[in-house]
C-alpha positions in Angstrom: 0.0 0.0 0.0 2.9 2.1 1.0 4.6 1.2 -2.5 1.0 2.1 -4.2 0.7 5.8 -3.0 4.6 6.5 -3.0 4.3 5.3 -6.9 1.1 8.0 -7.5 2.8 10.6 -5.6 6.1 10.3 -8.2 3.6 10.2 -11.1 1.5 13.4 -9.5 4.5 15.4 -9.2 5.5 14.4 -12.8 2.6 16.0 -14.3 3.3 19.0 -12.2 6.5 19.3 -13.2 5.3 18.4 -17.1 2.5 21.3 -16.8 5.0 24.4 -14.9 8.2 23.4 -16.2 7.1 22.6 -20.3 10.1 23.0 -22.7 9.6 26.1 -24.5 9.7 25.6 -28.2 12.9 27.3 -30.0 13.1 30.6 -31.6 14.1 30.4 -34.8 17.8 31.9 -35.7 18.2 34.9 -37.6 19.6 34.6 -40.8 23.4 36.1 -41.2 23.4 38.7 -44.2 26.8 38.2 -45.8 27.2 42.1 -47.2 30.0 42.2 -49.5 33.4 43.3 -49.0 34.1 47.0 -50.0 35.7 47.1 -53.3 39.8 49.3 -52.9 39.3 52.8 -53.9 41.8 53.0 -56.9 44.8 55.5 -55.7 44.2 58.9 -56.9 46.9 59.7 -59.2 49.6 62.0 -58.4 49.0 65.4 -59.6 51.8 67.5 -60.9 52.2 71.4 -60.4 54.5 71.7 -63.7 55.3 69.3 -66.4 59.3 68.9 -65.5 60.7 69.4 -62.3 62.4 72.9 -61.8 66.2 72.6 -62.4 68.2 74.4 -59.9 69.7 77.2 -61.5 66.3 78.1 -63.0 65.0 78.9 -59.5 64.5 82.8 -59.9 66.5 84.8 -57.2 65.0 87.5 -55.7 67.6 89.9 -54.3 66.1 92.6 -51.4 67.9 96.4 -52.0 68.1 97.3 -48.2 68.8 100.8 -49.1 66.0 103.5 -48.5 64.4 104.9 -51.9 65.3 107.5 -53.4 63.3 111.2 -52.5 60.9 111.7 -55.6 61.6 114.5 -58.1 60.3 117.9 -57.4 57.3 118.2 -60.2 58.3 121.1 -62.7 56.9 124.6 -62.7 53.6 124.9 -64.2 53.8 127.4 -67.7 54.9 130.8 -67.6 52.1 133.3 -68.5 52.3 136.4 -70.5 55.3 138.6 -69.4 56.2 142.3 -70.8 59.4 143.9 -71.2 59.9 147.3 -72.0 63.8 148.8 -72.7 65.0 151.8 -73.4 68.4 151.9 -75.5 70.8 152.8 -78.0 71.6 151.1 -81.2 74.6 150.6 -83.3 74.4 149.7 -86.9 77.1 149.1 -88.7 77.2 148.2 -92.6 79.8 146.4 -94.7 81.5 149.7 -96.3 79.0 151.5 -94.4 79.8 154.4 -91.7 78.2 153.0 -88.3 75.1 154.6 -87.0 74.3 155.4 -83.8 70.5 155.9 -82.7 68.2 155.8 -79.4 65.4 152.9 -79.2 62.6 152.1 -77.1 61.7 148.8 -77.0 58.2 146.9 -76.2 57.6 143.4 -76.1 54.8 141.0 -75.0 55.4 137.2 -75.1 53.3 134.4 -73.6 51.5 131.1 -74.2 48.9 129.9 -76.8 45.7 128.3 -75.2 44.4 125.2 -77.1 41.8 123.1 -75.2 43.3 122.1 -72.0 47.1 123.0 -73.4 49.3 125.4 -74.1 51.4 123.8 -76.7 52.4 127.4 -78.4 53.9 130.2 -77.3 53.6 134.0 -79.2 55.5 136.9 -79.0 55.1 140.4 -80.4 57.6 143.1 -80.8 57.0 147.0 -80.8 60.6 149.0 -81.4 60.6 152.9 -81.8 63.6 154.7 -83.3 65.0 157.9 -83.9 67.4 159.6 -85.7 70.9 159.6 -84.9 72.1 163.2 -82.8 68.7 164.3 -82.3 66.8 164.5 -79.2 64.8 161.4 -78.5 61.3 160.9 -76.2 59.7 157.9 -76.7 56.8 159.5 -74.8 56.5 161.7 -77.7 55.3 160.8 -81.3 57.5 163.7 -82.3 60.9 162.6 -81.8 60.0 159.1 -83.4 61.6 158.4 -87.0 60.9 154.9 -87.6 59.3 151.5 -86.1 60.1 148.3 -86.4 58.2 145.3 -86.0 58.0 141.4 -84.8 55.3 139.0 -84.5 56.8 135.4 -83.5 55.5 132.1 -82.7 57.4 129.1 -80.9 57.0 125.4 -79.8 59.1 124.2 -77.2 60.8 121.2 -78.0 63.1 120.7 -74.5 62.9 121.9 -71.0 65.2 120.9 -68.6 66.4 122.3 -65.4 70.4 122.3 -64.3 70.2 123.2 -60.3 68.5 126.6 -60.3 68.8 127.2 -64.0 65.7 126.5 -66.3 66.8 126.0 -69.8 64.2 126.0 -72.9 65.1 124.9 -76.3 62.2 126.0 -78.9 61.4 126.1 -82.9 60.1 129.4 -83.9 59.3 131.3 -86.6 58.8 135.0 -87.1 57.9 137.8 -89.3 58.5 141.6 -89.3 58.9 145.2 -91.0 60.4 148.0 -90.4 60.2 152.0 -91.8 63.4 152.4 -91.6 65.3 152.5 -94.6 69.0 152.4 -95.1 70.8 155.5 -96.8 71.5 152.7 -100.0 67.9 152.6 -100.4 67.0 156.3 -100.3 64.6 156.8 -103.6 64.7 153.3 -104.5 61.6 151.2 -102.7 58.4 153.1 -101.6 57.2 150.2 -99.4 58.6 149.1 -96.2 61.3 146.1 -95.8 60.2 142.8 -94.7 61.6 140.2 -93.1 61.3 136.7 -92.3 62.5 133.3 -91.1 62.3 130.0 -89.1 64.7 128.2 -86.7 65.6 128.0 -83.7 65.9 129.4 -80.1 67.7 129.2 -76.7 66.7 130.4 -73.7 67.4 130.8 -70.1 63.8 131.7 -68.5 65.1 132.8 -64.7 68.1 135.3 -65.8 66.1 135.9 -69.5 69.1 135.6 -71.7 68.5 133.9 -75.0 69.7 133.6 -78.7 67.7 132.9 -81.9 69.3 131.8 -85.3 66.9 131.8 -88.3 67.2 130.7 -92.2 64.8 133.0 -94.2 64.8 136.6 -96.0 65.7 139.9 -94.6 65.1 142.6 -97.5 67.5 145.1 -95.5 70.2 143.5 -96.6 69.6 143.8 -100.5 68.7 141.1 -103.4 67.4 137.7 -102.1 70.5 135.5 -103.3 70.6 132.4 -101.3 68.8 134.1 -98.5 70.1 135.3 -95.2 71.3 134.1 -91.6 69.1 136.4 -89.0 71.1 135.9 -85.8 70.1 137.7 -82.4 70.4 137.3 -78.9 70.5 139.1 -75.6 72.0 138.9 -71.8 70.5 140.8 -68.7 72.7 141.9 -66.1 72.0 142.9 -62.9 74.4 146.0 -61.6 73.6 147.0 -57.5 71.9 149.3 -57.1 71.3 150.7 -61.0 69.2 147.8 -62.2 69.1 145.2 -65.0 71.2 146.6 -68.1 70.8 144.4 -71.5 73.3 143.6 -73.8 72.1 142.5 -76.8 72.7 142.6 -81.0 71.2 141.0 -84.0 72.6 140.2 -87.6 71.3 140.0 -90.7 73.9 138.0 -93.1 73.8 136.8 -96.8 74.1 133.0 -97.2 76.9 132.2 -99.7 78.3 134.8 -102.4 75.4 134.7 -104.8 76.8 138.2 -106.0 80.6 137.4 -107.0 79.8 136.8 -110.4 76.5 139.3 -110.9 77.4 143.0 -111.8 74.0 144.1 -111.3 73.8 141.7 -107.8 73.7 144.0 -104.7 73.8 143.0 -100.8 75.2 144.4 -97.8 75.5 143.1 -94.2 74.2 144.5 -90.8 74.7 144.3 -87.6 73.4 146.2 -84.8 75.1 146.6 -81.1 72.1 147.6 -78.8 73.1 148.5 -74.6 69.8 149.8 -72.6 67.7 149.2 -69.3 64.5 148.3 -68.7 62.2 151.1 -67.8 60.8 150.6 -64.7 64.8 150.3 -63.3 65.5 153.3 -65.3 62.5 155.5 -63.9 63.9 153.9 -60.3 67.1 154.8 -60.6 66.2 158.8 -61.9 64.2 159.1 -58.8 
């Protein structure tokens, strides 16, 4: 009996066992995903700044100047505008086989540039002489006492400027034309209209002091027949004296090119030149006060 219910009890305790303690049924496994190896990147390629490698001595040097810069140039004067010069003086004109001639002169002139647009590419001058007559009394403040005029009208382009410390030097091309009343004693009774003259070439100048000197090709009908023409040469110096003012020193001459006449009976020229000593006006006018 003991056996019987010992026997049911293991049973009993089976089913319990069977019911609480069931095998749970398996989860199925996940499936692996095989994902496939990452293909190499190719190697970018190598990528060249210039074609050929740079040789040594082609590597440009670059020396550094250690020294300070020069000071820039002072900027040149702007144009000079119109000036006037007046000068009183006497003249000397002497002839080839000609007594010289001595006579008092007044002297006017006006020079100064020629607008155009924005520039002043040209400059003008004009020239106003009055003469009289050699040993008489001479007033050029009186139309009386005045026996002949001469005349200039000029125009120049300035071709060089430069500037040597406190010097200002001007080299121009001009060309200029002119006439004057006074007739030489040759041609007394032999022209009733007044001698011409004309020329081109060129000009040198000093603008702070104001000496200069012109030589031109051209025709001068003082000095007779036309020929091969005649050199027209002329030129003056200020100088300043203490205490009297600026005195001028100047001349011109008016010379035949060549001999045209050697050969020619009925040929006729004759050389000037004139010696001319004066001061300007308002120095004289100072200096008399």
């Amino acid at each position: 009996m003991r056996r019987l219910v010992f026997v049911m009890c293991v049973l009993m305790a089976g089913y319990a066992a069977a019911d609480g303690g069931a095998p749970q049924p398996k989860k199925p496994k996940k499936a692996k995903v095989t994902q496939p190896a990452p293909k190499p990147s190719p190697s970018p390629e190598p990528v060249h700044l210039m074609s050929e490698p740079l040789a040594f001595e082609e590597i440009p040097i670059v020396e550094i100047n250690m020294e300070p810069d020069p000071p820039p140039l002072p900027e040149p004067p702007s144009e000079p505008g119109f000036g006037v010069t007046a000068v009183i003086s006497a003249q000397s004109v002497m002839g080839a086989g000609a007594e010289s001639r001595i006579r008092p002169a007044a002297t006017l002139e006006v020079e100064g540039p020629i607008a155009w647009q924005n520039t002043t590419p040209l400059r003008m001058s004009a020239r106003l002489r009055l003469l009289g007559m050699p040993g008489e009394a001479f007033d050029f403040t009186s139309v009386d006492t005045i026996r002949a005029v001469e005349t200039g009208l000029g125009a120049s382009y300035r071709v060089g400027r430069a500037f040597l410390g406190e010097q200002e030097l001007w080299t121009s091309v001009i060309g200029e034309w002119g006439f004057s009343t006074a007739l030489p004693p040759e041609f007394s009774g032999t022209t009733t209209r007044h001698l011409r003259h004309w020329g081109a070439g060129v000009r040198l100048e000093e603008r702070k002091s104001g000496a200069w000197v012109s030589m031109l090709l051209g025709r001068n009908e003082a000095v007779g027949d036309w020929g091969w023409g005649q050199w027209m040469v002329s030129g003056a110096v200020p100088i300043q004296i203490k205490d009297r003012g600026v005195f001028v020193i100047g001349g011109d001459a008016s010379l035949g090119v060549g001999n045209p006449c050697k050969n020619d009976p009925f040929c006729r020229q004759q050389d000037f030149v004139s010696i001319e000593v004066g001061i300007s006006i308002p120095d004289l006018v100072a200096v008399m006060r």
